[in-house]
Backbone as JSON Lines, residues from 0, in Angstrom:
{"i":0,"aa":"X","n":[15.02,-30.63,-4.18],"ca":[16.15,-29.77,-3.9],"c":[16.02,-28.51,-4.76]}
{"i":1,"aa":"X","n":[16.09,-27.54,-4.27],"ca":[16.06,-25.83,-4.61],"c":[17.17,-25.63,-6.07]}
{"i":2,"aa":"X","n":[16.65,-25.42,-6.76],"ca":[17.72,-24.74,-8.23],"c":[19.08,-23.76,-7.68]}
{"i":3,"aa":"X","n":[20.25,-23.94,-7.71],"ca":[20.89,-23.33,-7.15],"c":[21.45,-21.98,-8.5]}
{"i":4,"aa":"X","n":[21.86,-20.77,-7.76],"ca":[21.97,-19.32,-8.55],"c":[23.53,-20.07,-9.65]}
{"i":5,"aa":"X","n":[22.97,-19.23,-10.5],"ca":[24.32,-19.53,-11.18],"c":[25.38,-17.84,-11.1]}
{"i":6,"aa":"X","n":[26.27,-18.75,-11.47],"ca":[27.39,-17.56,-10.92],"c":[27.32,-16.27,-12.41]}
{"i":7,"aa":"X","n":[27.91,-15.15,-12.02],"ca":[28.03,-13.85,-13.0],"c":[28.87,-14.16,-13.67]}
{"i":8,"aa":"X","n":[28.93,-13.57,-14.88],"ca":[30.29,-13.85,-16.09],"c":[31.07,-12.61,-15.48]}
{"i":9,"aa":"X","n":[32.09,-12.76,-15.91],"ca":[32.99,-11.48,-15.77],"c":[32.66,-10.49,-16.23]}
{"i":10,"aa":"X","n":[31.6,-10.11,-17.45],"ca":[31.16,-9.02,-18.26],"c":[30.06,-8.78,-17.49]}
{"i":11,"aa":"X","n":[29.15,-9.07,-16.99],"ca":[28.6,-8.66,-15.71],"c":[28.55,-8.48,-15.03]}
{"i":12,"aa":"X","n":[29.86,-8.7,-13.79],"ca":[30.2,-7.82,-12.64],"c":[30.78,-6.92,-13.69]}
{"i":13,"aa":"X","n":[31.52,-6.83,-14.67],"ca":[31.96,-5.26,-15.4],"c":[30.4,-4.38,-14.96]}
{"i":14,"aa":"X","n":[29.91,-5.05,-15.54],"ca":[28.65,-3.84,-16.27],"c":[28.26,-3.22,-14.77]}
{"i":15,"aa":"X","n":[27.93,-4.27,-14.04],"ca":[27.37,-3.9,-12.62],"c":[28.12,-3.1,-11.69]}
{"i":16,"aa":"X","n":[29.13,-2.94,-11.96],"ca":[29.95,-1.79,-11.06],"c":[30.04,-1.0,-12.14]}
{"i":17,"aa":"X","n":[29.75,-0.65,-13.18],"ca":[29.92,0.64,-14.17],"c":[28.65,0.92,-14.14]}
{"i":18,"aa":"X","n":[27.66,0.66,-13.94],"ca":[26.68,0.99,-13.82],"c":[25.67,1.09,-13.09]}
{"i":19,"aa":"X","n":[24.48,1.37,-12.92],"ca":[23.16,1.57,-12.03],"c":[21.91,1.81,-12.81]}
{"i":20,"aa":"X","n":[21.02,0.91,-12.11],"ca":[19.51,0.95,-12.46],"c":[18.7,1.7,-12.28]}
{"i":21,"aa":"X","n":[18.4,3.15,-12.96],"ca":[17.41,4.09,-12.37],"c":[15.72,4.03,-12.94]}
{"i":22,"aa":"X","n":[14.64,4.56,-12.33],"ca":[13.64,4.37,-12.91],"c":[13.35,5.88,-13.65]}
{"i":23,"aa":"X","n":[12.71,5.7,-15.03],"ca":[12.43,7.45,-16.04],"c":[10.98,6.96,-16.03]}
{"i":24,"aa":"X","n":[10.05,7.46,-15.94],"ca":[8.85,7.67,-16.58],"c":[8.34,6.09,-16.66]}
{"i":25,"aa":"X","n":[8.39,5.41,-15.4],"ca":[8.33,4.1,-14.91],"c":[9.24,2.7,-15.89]}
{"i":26,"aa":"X","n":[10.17,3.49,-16.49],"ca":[11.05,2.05,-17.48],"c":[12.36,2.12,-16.32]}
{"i":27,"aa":"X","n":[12.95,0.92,-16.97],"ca":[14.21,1.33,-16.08],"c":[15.06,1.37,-17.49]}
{"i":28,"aa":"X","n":[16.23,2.33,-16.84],"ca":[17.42,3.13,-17.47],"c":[18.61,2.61,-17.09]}
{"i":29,"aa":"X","n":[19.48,1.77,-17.88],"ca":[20.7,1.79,-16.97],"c":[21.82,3.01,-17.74]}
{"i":30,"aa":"X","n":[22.55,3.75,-16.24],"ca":[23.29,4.5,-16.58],"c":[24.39,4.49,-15.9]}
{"i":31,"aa":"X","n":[25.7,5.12,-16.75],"ca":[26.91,4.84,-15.79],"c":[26.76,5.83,-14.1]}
{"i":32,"aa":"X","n":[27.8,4.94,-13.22],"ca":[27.98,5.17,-12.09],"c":[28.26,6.55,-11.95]}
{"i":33,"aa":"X","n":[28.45,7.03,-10.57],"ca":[28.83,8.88,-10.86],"c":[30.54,8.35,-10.22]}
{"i":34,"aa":"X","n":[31.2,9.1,-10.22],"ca":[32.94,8.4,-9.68],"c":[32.71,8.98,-8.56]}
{"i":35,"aa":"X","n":[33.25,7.96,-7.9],"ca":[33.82,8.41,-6.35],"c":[35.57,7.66,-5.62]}
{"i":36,"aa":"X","n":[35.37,8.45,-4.63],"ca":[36.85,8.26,-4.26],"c":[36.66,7.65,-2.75]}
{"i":37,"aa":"X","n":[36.77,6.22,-2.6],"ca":[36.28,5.79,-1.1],"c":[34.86,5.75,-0.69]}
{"i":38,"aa":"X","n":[34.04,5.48,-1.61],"ca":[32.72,5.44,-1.51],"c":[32.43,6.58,-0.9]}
{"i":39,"aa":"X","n":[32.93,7.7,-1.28],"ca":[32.41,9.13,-1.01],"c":[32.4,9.63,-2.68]}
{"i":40,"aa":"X","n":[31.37,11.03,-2.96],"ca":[31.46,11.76,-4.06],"c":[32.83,12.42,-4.24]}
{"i":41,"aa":"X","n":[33.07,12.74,-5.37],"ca":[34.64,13.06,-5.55],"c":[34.38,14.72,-4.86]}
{"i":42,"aa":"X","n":[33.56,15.26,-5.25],"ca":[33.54,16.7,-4.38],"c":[33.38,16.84,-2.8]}
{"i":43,"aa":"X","n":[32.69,15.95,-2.13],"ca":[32.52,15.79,-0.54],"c":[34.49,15.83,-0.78]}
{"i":44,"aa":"X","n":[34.91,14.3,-1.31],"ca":[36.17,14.0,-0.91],"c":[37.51,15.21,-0.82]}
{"i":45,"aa":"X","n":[36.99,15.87,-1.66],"ca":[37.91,17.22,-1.82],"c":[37.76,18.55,-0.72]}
{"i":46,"aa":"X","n":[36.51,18.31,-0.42],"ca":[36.33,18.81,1.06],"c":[36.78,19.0,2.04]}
{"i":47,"aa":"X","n":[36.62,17.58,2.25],"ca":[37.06,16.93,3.76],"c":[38.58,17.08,3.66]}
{"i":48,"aa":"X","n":[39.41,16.98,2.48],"ca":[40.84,16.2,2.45],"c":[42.47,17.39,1.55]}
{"i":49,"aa":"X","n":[41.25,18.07,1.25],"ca":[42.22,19.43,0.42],"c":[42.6,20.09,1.33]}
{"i":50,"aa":"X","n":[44.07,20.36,1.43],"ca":[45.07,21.62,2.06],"c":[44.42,22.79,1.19]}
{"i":51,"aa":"X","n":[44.44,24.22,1.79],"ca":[44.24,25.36,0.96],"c":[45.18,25.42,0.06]}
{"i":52,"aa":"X","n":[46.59,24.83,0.28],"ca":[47.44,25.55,-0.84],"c":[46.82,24.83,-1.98]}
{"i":53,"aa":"X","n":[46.29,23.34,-2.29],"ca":[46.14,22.62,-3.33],"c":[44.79,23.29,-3.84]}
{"i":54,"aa":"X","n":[43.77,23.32,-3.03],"ca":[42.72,24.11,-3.14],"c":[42.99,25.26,-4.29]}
{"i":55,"aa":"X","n":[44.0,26.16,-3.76],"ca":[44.53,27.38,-4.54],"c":[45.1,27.2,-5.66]}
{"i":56,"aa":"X","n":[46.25,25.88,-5.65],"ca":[46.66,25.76,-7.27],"c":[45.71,25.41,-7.87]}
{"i":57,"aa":"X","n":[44.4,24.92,-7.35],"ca":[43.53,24.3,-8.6],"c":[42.5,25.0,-8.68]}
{"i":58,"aa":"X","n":[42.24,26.51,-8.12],"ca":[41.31,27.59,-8.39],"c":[40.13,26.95,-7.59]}
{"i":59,"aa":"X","n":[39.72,26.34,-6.82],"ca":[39.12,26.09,-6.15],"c":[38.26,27.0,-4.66]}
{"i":60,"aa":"X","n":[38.69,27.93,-4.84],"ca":[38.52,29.06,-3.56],"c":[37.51,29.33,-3.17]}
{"i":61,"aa":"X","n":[36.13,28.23,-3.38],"ca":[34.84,28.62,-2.74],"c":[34.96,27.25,-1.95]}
{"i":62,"aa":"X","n":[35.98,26.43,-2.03],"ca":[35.79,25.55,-0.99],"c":[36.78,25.97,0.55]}
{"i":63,"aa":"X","n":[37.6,26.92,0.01],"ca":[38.35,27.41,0.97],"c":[37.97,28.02,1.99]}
{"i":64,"aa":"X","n":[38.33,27.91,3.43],"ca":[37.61,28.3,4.69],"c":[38.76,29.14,4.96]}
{"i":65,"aa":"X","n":[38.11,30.71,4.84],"ca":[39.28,31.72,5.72],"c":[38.66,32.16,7.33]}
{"i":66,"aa":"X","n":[39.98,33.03,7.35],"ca":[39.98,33.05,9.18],"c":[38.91,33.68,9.18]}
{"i":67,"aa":"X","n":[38.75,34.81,8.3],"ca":[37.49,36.0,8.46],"c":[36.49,35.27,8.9]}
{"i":68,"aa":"X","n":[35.9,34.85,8.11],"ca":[34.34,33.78,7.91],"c":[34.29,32.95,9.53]}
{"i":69,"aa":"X","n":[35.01,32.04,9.88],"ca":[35.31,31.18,11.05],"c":[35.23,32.19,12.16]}
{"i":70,"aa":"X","n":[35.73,33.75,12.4],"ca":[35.93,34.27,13.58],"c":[34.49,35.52,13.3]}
{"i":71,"aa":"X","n":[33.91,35.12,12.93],"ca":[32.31,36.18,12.98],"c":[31.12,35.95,13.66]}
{"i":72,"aa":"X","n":[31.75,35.44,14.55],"ca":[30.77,34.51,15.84],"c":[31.22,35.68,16.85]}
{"i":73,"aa":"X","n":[32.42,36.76,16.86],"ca":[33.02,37.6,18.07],"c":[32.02,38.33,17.8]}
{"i":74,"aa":"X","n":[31.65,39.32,19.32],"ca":[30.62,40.55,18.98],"c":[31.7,41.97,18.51]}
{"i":75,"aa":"X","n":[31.2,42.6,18.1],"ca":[31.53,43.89,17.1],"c":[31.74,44.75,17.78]}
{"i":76,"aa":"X","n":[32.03,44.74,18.92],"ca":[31.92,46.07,20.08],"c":[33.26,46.57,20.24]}
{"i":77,"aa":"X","n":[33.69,47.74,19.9],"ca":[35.04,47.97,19.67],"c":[35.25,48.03,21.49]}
{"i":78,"aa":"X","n":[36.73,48.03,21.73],"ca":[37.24,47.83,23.15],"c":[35.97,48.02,24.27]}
């Protein structure tokens, strides 16, 4: 009969969701996680989900989409 897995301590699922295994110069590194919000990056999430006004209180204005930018697909030909 097969050795069966033994279960994680609680301080190891800690570590394992605070962290990740990367490879440097062929060792491995463990380093903390990057944060996210819904298994998205916290900046995608602010993207997709920010009103301009919040955008604006929080100085954010290169994520902001104005009308200008969106309507420069019209041709330039006056009347």
């Amino acid at each position: 009969m097969p050795k069966r897995k033994r279960k994680r301590t609680a301080a190891e699922k800690k570590r394992r969701r605070e962290y990740m295994t990367i490879f440097v110069n062929g060792k491995q590194k463990r380093v903390k996680r990057p944060p996210t919000i819904d298994g998205m990056d916290v900046d995608e999430f602010i993207r997709c989900n920010a009103d301009p006004i919040w955008l604006h209180q929080n100085e954010m204005w290169e994520y902001m989409d104005t009308e200008e930018e969106t309507d420069t697909d019209d041709t330039d030909t006056p009347f």
